[in-house]
N, C-alpha and C positions, 0 to 999 in steps of 0.2 A: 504494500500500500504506500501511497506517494506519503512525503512528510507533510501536513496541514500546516507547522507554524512556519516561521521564517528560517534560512539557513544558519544553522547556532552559530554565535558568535567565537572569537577565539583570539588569545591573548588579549582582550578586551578590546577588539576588534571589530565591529559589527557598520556593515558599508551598506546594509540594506533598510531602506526607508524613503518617505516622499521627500525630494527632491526640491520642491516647489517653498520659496522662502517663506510666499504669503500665506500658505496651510496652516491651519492646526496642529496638522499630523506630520509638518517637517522636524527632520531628527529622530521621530518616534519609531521604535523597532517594533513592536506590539503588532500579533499578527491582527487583532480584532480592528485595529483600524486600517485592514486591508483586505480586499477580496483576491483570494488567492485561488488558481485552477491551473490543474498540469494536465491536461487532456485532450487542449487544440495546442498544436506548435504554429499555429497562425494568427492566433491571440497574446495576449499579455499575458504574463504569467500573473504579478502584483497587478490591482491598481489601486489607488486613493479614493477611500468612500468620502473623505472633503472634497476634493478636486478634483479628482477622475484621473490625474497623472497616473502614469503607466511605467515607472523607473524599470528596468529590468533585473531580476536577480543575480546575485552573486553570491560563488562561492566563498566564504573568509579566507579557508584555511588554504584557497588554493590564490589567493592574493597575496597570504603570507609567501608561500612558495616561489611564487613571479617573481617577488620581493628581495627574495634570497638568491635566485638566480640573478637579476641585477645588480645587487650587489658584490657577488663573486664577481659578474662579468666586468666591473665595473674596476673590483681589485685586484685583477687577474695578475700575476705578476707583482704584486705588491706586496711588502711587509704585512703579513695578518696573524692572525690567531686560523688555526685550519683543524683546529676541534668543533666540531660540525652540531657536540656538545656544551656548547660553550654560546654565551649571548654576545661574545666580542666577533664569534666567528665572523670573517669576509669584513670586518671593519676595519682597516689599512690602517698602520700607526702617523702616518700623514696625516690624514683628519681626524684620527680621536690619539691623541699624544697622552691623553689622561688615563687610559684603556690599559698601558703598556709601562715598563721600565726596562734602560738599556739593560742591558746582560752581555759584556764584554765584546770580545772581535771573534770572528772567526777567517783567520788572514788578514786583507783590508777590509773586509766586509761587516757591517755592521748585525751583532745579534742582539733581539729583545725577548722579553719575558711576558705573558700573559696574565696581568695582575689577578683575572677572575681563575683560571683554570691551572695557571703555573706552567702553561707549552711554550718552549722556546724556539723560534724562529730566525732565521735570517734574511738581509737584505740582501739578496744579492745582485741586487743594481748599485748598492752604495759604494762602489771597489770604482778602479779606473775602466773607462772604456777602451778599452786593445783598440777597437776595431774602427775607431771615431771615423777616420777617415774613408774608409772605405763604403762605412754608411753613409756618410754626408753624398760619397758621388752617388750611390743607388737613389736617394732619395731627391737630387737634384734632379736626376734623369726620370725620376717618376711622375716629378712637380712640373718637367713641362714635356711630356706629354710621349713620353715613351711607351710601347708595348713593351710588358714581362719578356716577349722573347726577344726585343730588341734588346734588353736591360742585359739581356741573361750574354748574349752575343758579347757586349760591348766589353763587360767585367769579367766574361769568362767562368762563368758559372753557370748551376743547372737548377732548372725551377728549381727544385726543393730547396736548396741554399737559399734561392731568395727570398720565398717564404717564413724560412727560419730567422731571415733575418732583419723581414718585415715585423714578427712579433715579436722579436724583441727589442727593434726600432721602440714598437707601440708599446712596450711595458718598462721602456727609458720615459716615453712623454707621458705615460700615466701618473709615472711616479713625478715626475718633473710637473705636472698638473697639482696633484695633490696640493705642495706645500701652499699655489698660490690659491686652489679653490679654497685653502683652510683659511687661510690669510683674510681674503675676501670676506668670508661667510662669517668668519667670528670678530673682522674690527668696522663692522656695518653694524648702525642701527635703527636703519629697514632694510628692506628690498625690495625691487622695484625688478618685476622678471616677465618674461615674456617667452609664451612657449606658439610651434608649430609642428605640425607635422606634413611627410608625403610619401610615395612609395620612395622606397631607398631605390629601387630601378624601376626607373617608370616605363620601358616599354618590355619588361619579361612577363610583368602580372601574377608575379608570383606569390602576392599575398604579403609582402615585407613592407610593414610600416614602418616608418623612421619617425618618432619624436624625439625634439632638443627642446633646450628651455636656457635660457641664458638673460644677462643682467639686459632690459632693453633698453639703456641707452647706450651704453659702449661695446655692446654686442658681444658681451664677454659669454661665453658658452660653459654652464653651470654643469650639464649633463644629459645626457644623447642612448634613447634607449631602442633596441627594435624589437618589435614582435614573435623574435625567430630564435631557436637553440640548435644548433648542432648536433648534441648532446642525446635528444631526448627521441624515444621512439615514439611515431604517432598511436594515437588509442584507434579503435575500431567503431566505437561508439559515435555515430554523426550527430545525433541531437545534442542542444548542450545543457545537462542538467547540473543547475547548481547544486545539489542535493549527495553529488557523487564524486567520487575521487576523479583527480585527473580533470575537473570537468573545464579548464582554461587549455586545453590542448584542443587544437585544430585535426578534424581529420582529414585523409588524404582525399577520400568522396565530399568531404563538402558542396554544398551546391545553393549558392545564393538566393533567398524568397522574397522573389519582388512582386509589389500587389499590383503595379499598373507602371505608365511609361509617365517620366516628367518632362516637363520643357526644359531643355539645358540652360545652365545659368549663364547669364550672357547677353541676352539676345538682345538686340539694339532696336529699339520703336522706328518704323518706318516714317514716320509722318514730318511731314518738313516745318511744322510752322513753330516749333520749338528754339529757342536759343540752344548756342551751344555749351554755356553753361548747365540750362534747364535740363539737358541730355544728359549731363554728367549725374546731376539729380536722381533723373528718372533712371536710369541704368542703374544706380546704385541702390534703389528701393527694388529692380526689380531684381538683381542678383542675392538679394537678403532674401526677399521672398521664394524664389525659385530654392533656396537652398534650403530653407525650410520645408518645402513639397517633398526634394529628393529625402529629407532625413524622416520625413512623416511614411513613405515610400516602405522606409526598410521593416524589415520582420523585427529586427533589435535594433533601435534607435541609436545606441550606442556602437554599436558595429558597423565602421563604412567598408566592412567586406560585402554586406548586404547590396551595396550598389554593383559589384563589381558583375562583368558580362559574364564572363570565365579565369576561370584560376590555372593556374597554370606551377602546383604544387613542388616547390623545392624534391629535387631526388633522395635529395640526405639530408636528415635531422626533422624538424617540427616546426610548425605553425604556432603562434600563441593570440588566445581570441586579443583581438586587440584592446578591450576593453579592461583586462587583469592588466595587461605591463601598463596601460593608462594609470588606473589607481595605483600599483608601485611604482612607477615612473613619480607620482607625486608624493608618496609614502617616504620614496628617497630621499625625495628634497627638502621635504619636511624635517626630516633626520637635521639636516643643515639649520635650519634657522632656528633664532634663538628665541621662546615663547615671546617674547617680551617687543619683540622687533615688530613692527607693523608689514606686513606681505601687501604691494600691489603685485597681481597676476591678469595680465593681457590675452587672451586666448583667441584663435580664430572662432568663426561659428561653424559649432559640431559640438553637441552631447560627450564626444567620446570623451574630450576636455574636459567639457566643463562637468559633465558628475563628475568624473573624479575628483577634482579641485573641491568641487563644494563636499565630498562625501569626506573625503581626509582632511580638508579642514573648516568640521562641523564646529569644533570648541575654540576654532579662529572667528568663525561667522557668529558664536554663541554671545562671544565676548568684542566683539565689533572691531578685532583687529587684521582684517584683512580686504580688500577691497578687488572682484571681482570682474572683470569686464571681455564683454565680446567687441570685438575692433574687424572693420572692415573700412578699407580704404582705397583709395587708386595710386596708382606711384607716385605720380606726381603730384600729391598734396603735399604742400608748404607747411609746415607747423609754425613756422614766424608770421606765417600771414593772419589779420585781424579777418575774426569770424562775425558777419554781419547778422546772420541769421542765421537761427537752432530751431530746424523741425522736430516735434516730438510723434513718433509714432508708435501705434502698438502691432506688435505683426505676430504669425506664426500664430500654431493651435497653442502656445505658450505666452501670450498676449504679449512679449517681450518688449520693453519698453527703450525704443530705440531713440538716439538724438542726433541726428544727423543735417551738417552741414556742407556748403556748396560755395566751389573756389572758381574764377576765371576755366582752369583747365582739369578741375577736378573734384570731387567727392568725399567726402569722409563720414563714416559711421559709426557709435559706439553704443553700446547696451549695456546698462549698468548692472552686475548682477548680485552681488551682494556687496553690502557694507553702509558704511552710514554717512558718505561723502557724494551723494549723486549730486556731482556740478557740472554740466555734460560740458561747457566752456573751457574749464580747465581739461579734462580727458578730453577733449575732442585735442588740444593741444599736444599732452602729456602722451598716453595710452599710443602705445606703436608695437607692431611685429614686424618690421621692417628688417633691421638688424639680424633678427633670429632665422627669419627668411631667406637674408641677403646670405647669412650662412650656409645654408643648406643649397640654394642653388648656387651656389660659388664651387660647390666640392663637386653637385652635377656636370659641371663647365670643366672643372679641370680636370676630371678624371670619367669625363662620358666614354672614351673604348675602354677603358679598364672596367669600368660598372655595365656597359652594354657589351663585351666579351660574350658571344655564343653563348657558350657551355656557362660562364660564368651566373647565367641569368637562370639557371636552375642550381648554382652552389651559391648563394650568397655567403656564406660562410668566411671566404675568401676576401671580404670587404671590408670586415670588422675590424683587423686590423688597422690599416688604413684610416678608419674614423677618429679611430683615439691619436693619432697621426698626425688628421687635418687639424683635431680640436686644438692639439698643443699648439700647431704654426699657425691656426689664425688667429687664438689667445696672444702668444708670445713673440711672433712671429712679423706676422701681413698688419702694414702698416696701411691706414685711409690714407687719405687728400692732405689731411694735416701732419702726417709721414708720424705720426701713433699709434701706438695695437692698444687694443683693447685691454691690453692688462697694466698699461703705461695711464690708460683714461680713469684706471678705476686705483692710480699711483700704489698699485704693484707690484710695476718694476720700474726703473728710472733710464731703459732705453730699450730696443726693439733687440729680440735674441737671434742671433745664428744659428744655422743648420747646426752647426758645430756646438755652438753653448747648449741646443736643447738635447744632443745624442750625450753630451758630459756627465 
């Protein structure tokens, strides 16, 4: 017999409830203020007898899980605790220094001791680099635009070398990441972050979301998770019941339920008597709206695999519903910041964000220290330009209350979603995913044959690397216009690093 109440909680963890700020029933886990039914998989599972909201379930303990898998992935090659018994486990002494105490050398390398469990561990990136040089030319040759078998020609080596020596390229700039995300994260008091996502390869369709989230105004990149494990074998089970182990794993038969066709977002009004300002306007209400239909469209509202036409399923490793590494994607971040600090978080418009964001931070939204928003814009909106006029609309089957403004040559829209500072003037200003964006299509740009490689678009695997790669050179690295990285804007560091200083 199916379970009646909600999926139990764990570790004091419970992510399932309405959703809706203005409810009664927001927060509340209690199955009675929910009609629950597991009988159609083309219905809601939950909905809100206040509101009719329709949040979809989750498993806790398999959110813990996703949790835990990002955070290995995250520390992969780092100094940790790797007692897997142990609540330090996968926590890198980079960002929790308080977790740890040194425990002598082992040669040059540094060893530490796990304060909770007593396992001692080594650093073994703390020693010298042999090899500086030889990584610096691989990686120069990667950065502008070599094929692997051009790389492998030139240096004289055979794939496998270069892979080996791509990960641990990427578990140099992890650890060389750490000290400053820790830096960051603990001499701030706020943060002010800005998350997006897309397919990590956009034309394989293989299912791999890419979310980042980084500081949004110096585009400093906080943390970058994907949907995908290597690791793990798929289940056989297609439905996906919160109620069951495993139930955040993708199966290989997946097959997307879509109720009807939407109008693509986009579409430009034919009629001429419009200004071309007025165009920018109306484009910009009707790509809000259109994007709303598509997300009302899916079976799981939170799941934008539900749009996809066909999947085209990695040959090795797993799937993960996108909606678990969302809420540990922000589980993680949360880990970072300090209760006390006040969180703005900018998000594009999609569910799969924002529950999360609101679900992990229910006792941020409880206590009115974080402040919420959906951003949609056009490139070329000017933030120094003065806003003459602020439309207020309410769109979408979620009355969402939008305020959106119109420039010479362009657009801007933002949605307040929680907190106690709705001044759409100032976020129409403030509020950007620009930077976070600019990220993500910058790594598309410079490494499109290496992410669109044939074969490669059924291993993603092969790209992970490389992420934790780009994160470090764009952080410490890739200077803007004003010839500063983003870890110089947020005085980090006090000049832009070298291929050489980051492989050291």
């Amino acid at each position: 017999m199916p379970n009646e109440g909600l999926p139990v909680e764990i570790e004091g963890l419970q992510l399932n409830f309405c959703k809706t700020l203005a409810c009664d029933n927001f927060g509340l886990s209690d199955a009675k203020h929910y009609i629950l039914q597991h009988t159609n998989p083309h219905r809601p599972t939950m909905i809100c007898r206040d509101c009719g909201a329709f949040p979809p379930l989750l498993n806790n303990l398999e959110v813990l899980n996703e949790l835990r898998r990002l955070r290995n992935q995250h520390s992969d090659g780092l100094p940790t605790c790797k007692n897997e018994s142990c609540h330090n486990c996968g926590l890198a002494v980079q960002n929790h220094q308080h977790l740890y105490q040194s425990f002598g050398f082992s040669g040059d390398r540094q060893r530490y001791r796990c304060k909770s469990c007593h396992t001692t561990f080594v650093d073994k990136w703390s020693g010298e680099n042999k090899k500086v040089s030889f990584q610096e030319a691989l990686l120069g040759l990667l950065f502008t635009g070599y094929s692997v078998r051009e790389i492998c020609r030139k240096l004289q080596i055979n794939p496998k070398t270069f892979y080996d020596h791509l990960k641990q390229i990427s578990s140099r700039c992890r650890r060389k990441l750490a000290e400053f995300d820790t830096r960051w994260m603990h001499g701030s008091t706020s943060y002010e972050l800005a998350s997006h996502f897309q397919a990590l390869q956009p034309n394989s369709k293989n299912g791999v979301l890419w979310i980042a989230t980084g500081e949004a105004n110096s585009g400093y990149i906080l943390c970058q998770h994907i949907n995908y494990s290597s690791d793990i074998t798929p289940p056989l089970e297609s439905k996906h019941d919160p109620y069951k182990d495993n139930a955040r794993l993708l199966p290989t038969n997946f097959t997307p339920i879509q109720k009807g066709i939407v109008k693509k977002p986009g579409t430009k009004y034919s009629s001429e008597r419009h200004h071309e300002s007025e165009h920018h306007f109306e484009r910009i209400h009707e790509r809000i709206d259109a994007r709303y239909k598509a997300i009302l469209e899916r079976n799981n509202v939170e799941d934008p695999m539900e749009e996809f036409d066909q999947l085209h399923y990695p040959t090795k490793g797993t799937l993960i519903r996108p909606q678990y590494t969302s809420h540990a994607h922000y589980l993680h971040i949360l880990d970072w910041c300090d209760d006390k600090n006040r969180v703005s978080l900018y998000l594009p418009q999609d569910p799969l964000l924002r529950s999360a964001a609101i679900s992990v931070n229910l006792n941020r939204i409880k206590q009115q220290n974080i402040d919420l928003l959906y951003v949609e814009e056009d490139k070329d909106w000017q933030d120094t330009q003065a806003i003459k006029k602020i439309d207020i609309a309410r769109m979408g089957w979620w009355r969402d209350r939008w305020a959106i403004a119109n420039q010479k040559n362009a657009a801007k829209g933002i949605c307040y979603l929680a907190g106690d500072n709705f001044a759409p003037e100032f976020w129409l200003k403030q509020a950007t995913l620009k930077k976070t964006q600019f990220y993500q299509d910058r790594f598309q740009l410079l490494f499109s044959s290496f992410i669109n490689e044939p074969r490669r678009k059924f291993r993603p695997a092969g790209i992970l690397p490389l992420l934790d790669i780009f994160r470090a050179w764009h952080n410490l690295c890739y200077q803007d216009k004003n010839g500063l990285t983003a870890a110089q804007h947020l005085k980090l560091a006090d000049h832009p690093l070298t291929l050489c200083e980051l492989l050291k």
